[in-house]
PAVEX-518169 format. One record per atom (N, C-alpha, C, CB): residue number from 1; z, x, y; residue in one letter. Coordinates in nm, 3 decimals. Atoms other than C-alpha are relative to their C-alpha. Last residue first. Glycine has a CB too. Layout:
<recs>
+-----+---------+---------+---------+-----+
:   n :       z :       x :       y : res :
+-----+---------+---------+---------+-----+
: NUM :       Z :       X :       Y :   A :
...
+-----+---------+---------+---------+-----+
</recs>
This chain:
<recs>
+-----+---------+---------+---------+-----+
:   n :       z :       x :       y : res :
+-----+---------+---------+---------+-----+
:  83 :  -0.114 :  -0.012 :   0.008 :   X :
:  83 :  -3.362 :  -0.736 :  -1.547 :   X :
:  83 :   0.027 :   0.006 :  -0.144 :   X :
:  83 :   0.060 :  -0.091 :   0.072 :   X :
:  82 :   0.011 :  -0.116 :  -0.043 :   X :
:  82 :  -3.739 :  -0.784 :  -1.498 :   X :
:  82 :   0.158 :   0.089 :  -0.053 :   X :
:  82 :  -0.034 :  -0.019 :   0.166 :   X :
:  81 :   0.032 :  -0.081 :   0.104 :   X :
:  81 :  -3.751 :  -1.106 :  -1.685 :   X :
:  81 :   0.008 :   0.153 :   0.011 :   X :
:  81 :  -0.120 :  -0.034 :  -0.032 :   X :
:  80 :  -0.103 :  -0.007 :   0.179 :   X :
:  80 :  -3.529 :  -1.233 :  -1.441 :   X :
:  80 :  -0.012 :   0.089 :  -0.104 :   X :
:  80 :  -0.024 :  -0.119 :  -0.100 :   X :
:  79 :  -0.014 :   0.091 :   0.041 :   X :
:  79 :  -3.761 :  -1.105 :  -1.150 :   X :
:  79 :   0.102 :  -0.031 :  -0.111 :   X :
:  79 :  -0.098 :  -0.018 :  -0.014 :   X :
:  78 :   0.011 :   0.011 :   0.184 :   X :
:  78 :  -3.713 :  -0.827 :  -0.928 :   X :
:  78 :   0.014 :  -0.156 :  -0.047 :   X :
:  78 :   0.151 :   0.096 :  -0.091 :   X :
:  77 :  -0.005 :   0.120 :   0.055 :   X :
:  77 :  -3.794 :  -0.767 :  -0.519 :   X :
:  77 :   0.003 :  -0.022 :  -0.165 :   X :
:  77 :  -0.107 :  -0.062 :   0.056 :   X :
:  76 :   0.121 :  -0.002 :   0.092 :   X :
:  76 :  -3.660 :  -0.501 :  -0.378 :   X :
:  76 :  -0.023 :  -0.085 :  -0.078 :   X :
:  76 :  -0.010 :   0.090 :  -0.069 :   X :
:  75 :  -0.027 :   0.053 :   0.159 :   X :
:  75 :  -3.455 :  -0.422 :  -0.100 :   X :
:  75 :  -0.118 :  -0.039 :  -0.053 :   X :
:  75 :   0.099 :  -0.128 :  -0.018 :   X :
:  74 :   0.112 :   0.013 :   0.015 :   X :
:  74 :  -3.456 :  -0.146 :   0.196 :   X :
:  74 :   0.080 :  -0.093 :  -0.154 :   X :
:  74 :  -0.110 :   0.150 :   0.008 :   X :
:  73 :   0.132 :  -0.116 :   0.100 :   X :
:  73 :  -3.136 :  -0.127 :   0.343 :   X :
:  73 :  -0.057 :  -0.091 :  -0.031 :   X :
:  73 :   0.030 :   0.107 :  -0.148 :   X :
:  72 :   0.067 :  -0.057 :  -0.102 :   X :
:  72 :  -2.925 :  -0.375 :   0.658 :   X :
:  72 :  -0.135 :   0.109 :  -0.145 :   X :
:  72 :   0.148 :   0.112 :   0.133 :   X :
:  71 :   0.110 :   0.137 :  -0.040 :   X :
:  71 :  -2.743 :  -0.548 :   0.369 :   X :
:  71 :  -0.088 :   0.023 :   0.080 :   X :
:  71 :   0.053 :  -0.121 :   0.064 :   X :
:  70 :   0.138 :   0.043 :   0.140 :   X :
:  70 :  -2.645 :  -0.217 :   0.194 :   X :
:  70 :  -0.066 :  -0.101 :   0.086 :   X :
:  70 :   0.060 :  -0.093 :  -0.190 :   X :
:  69 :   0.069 :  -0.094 :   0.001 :   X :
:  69 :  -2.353 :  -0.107 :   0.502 :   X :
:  69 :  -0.167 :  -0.027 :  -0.070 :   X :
:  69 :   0.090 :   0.095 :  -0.065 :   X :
:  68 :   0.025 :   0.009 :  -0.139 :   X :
:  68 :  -2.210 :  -0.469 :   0.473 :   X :
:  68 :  -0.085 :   0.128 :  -0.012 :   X :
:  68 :   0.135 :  -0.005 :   0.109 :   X :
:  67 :   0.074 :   0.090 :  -0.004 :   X :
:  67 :  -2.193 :  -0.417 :   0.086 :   X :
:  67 :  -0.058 :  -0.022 :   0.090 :   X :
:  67 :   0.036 :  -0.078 :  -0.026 :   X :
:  66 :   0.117 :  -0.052 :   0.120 :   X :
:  66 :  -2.037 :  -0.057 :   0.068 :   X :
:  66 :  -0.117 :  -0.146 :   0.043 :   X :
:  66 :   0.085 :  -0.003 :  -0.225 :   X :
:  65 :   0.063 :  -0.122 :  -0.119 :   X :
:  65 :  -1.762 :  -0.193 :   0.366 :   X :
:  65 :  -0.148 :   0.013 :  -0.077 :   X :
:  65 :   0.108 :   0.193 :   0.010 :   X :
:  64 :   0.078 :   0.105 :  -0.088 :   X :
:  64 :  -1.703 :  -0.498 :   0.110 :   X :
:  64 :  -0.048 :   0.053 :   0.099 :   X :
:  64 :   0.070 :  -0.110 :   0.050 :   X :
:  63 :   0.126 :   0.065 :   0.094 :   X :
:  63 :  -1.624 :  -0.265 :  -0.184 :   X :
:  63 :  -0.076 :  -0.061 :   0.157 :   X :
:  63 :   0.063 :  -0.162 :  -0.154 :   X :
:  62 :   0.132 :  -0.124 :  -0.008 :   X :
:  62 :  -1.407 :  -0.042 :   0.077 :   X :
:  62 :  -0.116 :  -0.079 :  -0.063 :   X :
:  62 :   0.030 :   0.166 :  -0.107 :   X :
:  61 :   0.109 :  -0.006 :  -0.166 :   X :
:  61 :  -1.227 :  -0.378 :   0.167 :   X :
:  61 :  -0.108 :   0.125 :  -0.040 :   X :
:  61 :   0.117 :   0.066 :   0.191 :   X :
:  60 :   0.078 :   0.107 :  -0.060 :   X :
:  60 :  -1.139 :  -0.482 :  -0.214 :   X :
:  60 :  -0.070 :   0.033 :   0.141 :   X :
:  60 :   0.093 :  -0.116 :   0.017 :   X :
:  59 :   0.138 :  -0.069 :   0.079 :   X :
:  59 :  -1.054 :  -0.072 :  -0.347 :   X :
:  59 :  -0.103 :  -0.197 :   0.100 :   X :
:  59 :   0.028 :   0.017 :  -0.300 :   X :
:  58 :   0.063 :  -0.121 :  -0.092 :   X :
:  58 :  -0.805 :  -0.115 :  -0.019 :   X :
:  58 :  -0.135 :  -0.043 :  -0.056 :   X :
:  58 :   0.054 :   0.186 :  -0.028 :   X :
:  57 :   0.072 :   0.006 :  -0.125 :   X :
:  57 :  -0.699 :  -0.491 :  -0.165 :   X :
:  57 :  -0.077 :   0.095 :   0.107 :   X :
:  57 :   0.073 :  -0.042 :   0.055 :   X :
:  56 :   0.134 :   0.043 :   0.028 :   X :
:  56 :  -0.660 :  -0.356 :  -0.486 :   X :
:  56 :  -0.063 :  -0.052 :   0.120 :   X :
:  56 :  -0.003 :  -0.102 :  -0.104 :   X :
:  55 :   0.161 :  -0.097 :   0.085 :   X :
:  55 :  -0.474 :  -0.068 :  -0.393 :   X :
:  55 :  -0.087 :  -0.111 :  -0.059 :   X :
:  55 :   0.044 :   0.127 :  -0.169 :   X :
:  54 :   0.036 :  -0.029 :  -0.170 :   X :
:  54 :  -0.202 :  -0.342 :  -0.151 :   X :
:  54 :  -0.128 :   0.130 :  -0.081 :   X :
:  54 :   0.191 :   0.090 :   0.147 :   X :
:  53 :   0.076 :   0.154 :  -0.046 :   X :
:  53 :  -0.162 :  -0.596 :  -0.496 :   X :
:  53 :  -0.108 :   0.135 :   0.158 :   X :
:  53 :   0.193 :  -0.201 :   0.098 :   X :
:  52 :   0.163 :   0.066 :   0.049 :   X :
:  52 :  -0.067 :  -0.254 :  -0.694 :   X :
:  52 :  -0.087 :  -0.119 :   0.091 :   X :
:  52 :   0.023 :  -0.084 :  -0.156 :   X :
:  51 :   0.111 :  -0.113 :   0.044 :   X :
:  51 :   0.168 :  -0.138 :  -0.489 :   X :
:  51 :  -0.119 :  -0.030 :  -0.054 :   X :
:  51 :   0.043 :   0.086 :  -0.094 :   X :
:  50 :   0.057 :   0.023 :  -0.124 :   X :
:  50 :   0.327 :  -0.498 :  -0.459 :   X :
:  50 :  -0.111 :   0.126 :   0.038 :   X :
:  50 :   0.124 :  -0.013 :   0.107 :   X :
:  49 :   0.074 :   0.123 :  -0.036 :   X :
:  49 :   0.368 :  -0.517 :  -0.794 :   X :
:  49 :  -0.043 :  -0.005 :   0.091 :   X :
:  49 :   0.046 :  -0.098 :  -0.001 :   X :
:  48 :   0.116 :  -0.060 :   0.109 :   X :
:  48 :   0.516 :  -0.160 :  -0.837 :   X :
:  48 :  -0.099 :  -0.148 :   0.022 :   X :
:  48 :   0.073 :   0.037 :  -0.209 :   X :
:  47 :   0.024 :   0.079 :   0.087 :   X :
:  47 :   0.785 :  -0.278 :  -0.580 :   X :
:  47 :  -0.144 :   0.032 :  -0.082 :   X :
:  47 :   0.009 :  -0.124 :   0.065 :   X :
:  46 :   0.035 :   0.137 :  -0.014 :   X :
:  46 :   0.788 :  -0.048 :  -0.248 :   X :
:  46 :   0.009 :  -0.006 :  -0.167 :   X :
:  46 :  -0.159 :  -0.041 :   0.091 :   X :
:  45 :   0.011 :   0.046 :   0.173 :   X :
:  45 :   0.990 :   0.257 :  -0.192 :   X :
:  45 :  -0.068 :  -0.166 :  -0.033 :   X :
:  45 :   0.189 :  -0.003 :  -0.072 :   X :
:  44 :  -0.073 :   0.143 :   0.019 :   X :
:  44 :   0.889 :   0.352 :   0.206 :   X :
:  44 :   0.002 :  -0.016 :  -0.150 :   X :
:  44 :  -0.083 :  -0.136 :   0.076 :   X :
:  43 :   0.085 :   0.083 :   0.117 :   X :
:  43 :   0.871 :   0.665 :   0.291 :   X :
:  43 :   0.045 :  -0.126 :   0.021 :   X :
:  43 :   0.023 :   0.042 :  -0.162 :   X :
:  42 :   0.077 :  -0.122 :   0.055 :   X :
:  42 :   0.973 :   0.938 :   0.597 :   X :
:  42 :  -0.037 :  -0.061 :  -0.100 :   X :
:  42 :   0.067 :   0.134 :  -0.031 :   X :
:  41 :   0.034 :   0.002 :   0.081 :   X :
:  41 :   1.148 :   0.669 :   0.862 :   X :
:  41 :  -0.142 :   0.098 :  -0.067 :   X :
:  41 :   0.010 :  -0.108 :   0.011 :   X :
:  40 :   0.186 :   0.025 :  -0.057 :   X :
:  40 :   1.297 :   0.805 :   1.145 :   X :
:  40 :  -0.008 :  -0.021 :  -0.203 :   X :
:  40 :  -0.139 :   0.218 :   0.121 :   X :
:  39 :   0.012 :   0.091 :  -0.128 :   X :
:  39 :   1.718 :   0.837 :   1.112 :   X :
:  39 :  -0.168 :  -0.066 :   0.022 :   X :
:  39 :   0.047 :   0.108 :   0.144 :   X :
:  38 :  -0.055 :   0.003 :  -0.146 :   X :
:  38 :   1.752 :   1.159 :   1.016 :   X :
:  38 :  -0.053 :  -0.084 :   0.069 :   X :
:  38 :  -0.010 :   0.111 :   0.075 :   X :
:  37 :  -0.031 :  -0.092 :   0.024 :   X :
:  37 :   1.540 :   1.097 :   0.708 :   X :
:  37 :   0.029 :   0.054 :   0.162 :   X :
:  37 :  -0.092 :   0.057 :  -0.095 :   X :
:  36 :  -0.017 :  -0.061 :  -0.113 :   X :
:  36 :   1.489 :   0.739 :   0.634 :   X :
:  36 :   0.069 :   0.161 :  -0.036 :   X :
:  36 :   0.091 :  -0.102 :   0.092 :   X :
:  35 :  -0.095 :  -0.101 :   0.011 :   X :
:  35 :   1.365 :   0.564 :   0.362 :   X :
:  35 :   0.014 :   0.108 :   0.084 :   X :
:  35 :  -0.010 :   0.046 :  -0.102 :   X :
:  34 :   0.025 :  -0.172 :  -0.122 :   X :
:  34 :   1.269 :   0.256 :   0.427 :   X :
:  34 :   0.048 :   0.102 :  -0.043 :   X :
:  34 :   0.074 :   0.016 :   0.156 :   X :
:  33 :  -0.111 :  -0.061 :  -0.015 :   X :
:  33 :   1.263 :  -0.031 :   0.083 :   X :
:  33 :   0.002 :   0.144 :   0.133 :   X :
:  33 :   0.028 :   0.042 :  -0.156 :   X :
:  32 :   0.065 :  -0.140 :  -0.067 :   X :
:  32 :   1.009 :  -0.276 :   0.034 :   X :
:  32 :   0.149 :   0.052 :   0.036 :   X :
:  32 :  -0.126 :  -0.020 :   0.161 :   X :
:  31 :   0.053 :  -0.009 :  -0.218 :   X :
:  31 :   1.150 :  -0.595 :  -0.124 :   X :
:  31 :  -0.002 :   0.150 :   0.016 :   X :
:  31 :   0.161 :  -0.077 :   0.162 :   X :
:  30 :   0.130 :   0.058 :  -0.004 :   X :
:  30 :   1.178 :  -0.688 :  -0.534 :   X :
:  30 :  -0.068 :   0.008 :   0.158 :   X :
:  30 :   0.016 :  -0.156 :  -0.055 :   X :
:  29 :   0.030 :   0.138 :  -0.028 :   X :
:  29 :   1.572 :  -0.702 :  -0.483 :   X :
:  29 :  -0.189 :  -0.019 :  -0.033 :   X :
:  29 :   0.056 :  -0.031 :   0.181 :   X :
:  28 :   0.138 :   0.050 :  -0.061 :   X :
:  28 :   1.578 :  -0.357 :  -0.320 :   X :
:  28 :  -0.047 :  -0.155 :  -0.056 :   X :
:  28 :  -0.124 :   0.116 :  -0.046 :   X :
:  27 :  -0.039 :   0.074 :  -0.121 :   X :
:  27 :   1.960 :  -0.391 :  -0.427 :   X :
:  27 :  -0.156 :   0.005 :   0.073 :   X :
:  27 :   0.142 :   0.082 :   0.097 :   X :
:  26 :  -0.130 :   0.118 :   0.058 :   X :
:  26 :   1.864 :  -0.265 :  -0.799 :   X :
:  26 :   0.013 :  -0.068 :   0.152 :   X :
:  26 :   0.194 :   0.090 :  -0.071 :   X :
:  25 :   0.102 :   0.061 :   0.044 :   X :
:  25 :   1.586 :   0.012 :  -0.684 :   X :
:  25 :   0.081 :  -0.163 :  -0.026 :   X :
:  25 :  -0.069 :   0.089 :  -0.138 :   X :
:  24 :   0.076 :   0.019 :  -0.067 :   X :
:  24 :   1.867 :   0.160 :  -0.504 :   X :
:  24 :  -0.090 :  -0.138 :   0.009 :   X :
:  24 :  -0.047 :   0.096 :  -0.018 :   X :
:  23 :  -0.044 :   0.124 :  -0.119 :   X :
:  23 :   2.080 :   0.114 :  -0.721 :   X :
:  23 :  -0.068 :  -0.019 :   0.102 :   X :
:  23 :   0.121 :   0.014 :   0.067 :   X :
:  22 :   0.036 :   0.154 :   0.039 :   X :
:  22 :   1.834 :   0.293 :  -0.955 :   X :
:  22 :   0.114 :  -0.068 :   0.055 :   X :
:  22 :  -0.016 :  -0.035 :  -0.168 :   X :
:  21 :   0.169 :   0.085 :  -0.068 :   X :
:  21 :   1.789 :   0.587 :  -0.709 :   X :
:  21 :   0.036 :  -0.135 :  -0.059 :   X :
:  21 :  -0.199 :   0.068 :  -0.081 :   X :
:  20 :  -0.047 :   0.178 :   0.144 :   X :
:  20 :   2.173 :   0.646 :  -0.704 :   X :
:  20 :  -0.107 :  -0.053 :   0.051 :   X :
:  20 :   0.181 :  -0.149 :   0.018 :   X :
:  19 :  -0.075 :  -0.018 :   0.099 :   X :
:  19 :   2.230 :   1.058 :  -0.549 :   X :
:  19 :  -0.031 :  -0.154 :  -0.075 :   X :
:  19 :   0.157 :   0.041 :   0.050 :   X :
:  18 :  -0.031 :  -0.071 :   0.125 :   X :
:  18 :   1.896 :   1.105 :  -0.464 :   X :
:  18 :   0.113 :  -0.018 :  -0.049 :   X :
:  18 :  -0.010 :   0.123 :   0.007 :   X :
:  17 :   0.066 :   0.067 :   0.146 :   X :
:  17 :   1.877 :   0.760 :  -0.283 :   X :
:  17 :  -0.019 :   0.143 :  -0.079 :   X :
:  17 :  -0.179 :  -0.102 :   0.021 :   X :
:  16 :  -0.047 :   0.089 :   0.118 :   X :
:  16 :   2.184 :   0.816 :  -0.118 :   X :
:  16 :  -0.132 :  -0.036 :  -0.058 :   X :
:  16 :   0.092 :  -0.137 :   0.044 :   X :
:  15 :  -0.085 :  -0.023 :   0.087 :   X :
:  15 :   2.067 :   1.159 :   0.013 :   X :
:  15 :   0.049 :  -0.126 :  -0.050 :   X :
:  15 :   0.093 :   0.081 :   0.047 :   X :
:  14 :   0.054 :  -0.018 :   0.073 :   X :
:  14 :   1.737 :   0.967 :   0.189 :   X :
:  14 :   0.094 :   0.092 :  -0.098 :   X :
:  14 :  -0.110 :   0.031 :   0.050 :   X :
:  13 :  -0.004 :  -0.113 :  -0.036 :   X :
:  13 :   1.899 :   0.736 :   0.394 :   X :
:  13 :  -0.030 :   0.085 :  -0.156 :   X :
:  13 :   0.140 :   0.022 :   0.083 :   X :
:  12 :  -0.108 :  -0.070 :   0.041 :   X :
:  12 :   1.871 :   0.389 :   0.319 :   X :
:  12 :  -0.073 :   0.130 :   0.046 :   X :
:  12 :   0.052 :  -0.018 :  -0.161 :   X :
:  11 :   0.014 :  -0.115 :   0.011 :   X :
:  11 :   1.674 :   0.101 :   0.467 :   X :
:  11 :   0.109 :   0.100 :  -0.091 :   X :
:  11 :  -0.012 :   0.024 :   0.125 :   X :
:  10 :  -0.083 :  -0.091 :   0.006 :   X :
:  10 :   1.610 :  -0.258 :   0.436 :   X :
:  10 :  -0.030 :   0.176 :   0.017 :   X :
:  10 :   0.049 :  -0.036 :  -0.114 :   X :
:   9 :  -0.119 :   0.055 :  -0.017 :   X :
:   9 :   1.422 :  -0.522 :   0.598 :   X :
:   9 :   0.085 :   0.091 :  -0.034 :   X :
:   9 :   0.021 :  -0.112 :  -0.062 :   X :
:   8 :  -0.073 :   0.027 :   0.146 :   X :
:   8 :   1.135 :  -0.288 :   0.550 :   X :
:   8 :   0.124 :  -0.097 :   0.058 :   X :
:   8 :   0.065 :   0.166 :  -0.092 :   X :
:   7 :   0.046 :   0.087 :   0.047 :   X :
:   7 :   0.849 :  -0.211 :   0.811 :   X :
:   7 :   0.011 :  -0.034 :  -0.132 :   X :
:   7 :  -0.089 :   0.007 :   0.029 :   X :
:   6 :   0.000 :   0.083 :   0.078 :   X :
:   6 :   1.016 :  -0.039 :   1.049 :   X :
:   6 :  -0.038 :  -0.052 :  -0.078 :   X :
:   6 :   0.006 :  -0.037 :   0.015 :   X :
:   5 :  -0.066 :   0.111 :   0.083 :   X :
:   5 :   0.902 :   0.085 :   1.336 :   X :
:   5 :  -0.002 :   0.049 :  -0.138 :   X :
:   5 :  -0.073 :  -0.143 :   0.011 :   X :
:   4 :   0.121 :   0.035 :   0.097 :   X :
:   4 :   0.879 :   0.449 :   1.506 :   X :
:   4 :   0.096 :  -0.137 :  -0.060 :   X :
:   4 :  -0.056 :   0.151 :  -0.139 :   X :
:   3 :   0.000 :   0.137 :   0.161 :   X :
:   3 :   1.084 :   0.539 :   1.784 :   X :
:   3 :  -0.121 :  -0.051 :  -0.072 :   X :
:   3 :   0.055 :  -0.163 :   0.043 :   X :
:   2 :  -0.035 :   0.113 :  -0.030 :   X :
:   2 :   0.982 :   0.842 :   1.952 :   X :
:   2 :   0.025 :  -0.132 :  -0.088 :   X :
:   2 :  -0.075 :  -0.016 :   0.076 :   X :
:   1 :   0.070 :   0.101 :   0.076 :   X :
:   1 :   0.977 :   1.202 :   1.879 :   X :
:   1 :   0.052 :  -0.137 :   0.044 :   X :
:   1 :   0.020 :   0.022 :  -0.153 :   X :
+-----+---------+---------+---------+-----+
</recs>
């Protein structure tokens, strides 16, 4: 297997975070966390805030995939009163 990045300033190995998740969580500081397993990273612990910001931005691009896809279909003409 070959090197794989990164994409935490920090890391830990994955027996110290079973033995002391909430130090863990405590020195993550609010920053993404690697968690490595011999060395190659196997998760990353991210910030519940930031979790959330990166699922609204998915549910945001799929919406805007759905839209792009629609603009090319058949549309239909309604009035106010119609609605």
């Amino acid at each position: 297997m070959g090197l794989r990045a990164i994409y935490a300033d920090s890391t830990v190995n994955i027996s110290e975070l079973r033995r002391s998740p909430n130090s863990v969580i405590e020195e993550a500081d609010n920053r993404p966390v690697a968690i490595l397993n011999h060395n190659h990273p196997a998760a990353y612990l991210v910030p519940a805030q930031a979790f959330e910001a990166i699922m609204e931005a998915l549910e945001d691009a799929e919406l805007g995939e759905i839209v792009r896809q629609r603009r090319s279909g058949k549309t239909v003409k309604v009035s106010m009163d119609e609605l």
